[in-house]
SERO-4910 file (N, C-alpha, C, O; in steps of 0.05 Angstrom, whole numbers):
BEGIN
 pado doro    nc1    nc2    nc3   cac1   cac2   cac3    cc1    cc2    cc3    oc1    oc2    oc3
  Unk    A     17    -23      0      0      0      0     18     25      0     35     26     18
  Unk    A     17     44    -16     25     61    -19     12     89     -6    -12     93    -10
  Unk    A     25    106      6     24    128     23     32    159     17     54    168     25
  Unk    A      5    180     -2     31    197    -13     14    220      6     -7    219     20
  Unk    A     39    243     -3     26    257     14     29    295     -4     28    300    -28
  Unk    A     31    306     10     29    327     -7     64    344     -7     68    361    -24
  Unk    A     80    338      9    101    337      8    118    334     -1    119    310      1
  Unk    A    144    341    -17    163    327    -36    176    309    -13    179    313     11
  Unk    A    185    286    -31    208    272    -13    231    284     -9    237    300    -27
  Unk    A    246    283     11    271    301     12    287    279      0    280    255      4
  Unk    A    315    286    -19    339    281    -25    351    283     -7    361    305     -4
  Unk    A    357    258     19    380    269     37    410    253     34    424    251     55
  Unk    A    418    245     16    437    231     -1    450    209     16    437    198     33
  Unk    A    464    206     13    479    188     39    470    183     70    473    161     82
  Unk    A    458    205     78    452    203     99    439    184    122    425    169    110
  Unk    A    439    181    139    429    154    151    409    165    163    420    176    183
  Unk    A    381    171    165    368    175    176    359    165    202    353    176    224
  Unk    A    358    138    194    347    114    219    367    119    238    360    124    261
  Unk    A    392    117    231    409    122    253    402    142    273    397    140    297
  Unk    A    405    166    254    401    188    273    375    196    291    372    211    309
  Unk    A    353    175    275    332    178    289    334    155    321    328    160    345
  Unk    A    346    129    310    347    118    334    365    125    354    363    109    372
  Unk    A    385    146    358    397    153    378    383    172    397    396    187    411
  Unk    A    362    170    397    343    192    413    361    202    444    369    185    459
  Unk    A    365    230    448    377    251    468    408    249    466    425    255    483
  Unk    A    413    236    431    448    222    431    461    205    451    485    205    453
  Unk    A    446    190    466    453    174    487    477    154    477    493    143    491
  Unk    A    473    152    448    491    121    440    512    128    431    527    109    430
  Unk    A    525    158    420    537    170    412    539    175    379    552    195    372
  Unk    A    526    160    360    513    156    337    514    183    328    535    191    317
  Unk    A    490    199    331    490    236    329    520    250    326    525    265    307
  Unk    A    536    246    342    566    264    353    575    249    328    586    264    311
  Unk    A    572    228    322    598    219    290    587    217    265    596    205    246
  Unk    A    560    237    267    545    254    246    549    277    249    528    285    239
  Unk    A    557    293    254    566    321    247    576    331    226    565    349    214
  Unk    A    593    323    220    592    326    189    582    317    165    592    326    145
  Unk    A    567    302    165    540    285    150    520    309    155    509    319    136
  Unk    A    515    318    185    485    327    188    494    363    177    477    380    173
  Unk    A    513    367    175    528    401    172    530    394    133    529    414    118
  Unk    A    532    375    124    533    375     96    501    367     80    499    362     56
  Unk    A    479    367    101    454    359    103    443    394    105    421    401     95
  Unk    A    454    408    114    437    431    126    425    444     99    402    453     98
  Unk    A    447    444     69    435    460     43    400    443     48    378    454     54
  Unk    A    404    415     44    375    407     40    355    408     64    336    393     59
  Unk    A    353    418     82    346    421    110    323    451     99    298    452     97
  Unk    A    342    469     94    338    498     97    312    499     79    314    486     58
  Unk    A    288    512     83    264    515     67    249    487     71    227    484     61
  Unk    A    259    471     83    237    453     76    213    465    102    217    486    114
  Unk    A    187    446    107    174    439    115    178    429    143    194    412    147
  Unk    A    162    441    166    162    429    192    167    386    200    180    371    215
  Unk    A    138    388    168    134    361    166    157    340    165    163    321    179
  Unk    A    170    357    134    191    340    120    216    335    137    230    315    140
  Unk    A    218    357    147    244    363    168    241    339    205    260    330    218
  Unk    A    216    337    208    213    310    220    209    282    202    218    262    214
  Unk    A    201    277    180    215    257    160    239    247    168    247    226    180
  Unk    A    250    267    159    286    262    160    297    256    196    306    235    206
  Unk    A    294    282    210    304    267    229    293    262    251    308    260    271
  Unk    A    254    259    255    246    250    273    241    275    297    252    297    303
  Unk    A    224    261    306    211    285    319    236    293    342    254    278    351
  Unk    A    232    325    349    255    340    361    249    330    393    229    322    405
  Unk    A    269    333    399    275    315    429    265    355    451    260    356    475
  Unk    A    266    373    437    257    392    450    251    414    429    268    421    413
  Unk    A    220    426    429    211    453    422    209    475    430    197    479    452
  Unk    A    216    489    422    214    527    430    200    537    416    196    525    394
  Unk    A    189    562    423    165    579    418    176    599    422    187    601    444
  Unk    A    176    622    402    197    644    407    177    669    386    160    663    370
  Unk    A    185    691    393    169    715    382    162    717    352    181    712    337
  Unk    A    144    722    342    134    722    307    129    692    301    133    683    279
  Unk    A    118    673    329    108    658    321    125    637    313    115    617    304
  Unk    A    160    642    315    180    619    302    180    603    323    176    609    347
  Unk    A    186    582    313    194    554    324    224    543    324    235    543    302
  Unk    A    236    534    341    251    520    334    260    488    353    256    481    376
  Unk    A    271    478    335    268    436    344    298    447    350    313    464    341
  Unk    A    299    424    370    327    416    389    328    396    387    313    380    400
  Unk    A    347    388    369    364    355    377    385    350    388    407    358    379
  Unk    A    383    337    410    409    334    418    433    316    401    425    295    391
  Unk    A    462    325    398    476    310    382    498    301    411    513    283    404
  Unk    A    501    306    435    515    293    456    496    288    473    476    302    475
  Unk    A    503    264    489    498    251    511    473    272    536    480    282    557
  Unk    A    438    271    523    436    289    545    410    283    554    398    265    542
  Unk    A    399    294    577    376    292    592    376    263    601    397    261    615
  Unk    A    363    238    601    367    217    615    385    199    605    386    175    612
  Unk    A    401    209    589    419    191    578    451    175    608    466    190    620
  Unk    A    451    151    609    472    151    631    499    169    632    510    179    652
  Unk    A    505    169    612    523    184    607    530    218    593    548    228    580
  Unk    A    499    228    608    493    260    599    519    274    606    533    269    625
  Unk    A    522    295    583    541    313    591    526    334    601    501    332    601
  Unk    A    540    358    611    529    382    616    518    403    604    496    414    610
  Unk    A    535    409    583    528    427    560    529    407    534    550    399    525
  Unk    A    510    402    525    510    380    503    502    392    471    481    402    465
  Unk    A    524    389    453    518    399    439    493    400    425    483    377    423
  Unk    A    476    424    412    452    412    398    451    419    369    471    431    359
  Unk    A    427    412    351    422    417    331    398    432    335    379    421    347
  Unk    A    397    463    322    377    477    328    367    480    301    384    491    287
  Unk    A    344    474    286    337    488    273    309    504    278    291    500    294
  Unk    A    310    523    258    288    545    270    268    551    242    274    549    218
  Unk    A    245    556    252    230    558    224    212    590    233    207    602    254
  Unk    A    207    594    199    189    612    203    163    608    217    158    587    228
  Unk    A    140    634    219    117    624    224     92    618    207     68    620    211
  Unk    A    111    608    183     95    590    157    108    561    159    103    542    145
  Unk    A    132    564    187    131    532    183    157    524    168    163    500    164
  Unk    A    171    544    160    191    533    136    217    542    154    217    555    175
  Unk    A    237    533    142    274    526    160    280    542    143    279    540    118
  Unk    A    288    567    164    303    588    159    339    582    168    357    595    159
  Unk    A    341    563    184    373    568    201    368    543    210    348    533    220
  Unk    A    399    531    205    399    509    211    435    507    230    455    514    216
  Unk    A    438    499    256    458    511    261    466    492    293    449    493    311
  Unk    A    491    477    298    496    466    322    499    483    343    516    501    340
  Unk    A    488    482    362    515    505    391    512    483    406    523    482    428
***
């Protein structure tokens, strides 16, 4: 059975999606030896869709709600929140969308 939707499929080339989806809060360390995979991912990231942008990497381990209505998803790419081996400051993946929904900035701190 086939499932379409109104969405383009994203081109995310190489990329391992499943991976990065199954390391949820980077607990396994998986995420941290994608950084340069997920930083050569950002051209196709940028403009897409709230939707498409969970496609690829699964729903955000944390949301923000910030002025004009933008959004932005937090993934963690180090060891964080119940993970046994949480760091302190863990690096994340922020991306941020307009308030139409679309990825304006795509960016680790």
């Amino acid at each position: 059975m086939a499932i379409s939707s109104c969405t383009k499929k994203v081109d995310v080339g190489d990329f391992d999606t499943e991976a990065w989806k199954a390391d949820s809060n980077g607990c396994t360390g998986v995420r941290a030896n994608m950084t340069k995979a997920i930083m050569k991912l950002k051209p196709k990231l940028l403009e897409l869709y709230q939707k498409s942008v969970i496609e690829v990497l699964g729903q955000p381990e944390e949301q923000e709600l910030y002025e004009r209505s933008q959004t932005y998803y937090l993934y963690y790419i180090d060891p964080a929140g119940d993970c046994e081996n949480s760091q302190e400051n863990p690096r994340k993946l922020m991306v941020r969308f307009t308030a139409l929904g679309i990825a304006n900035e795509v960016n680790i701190r």
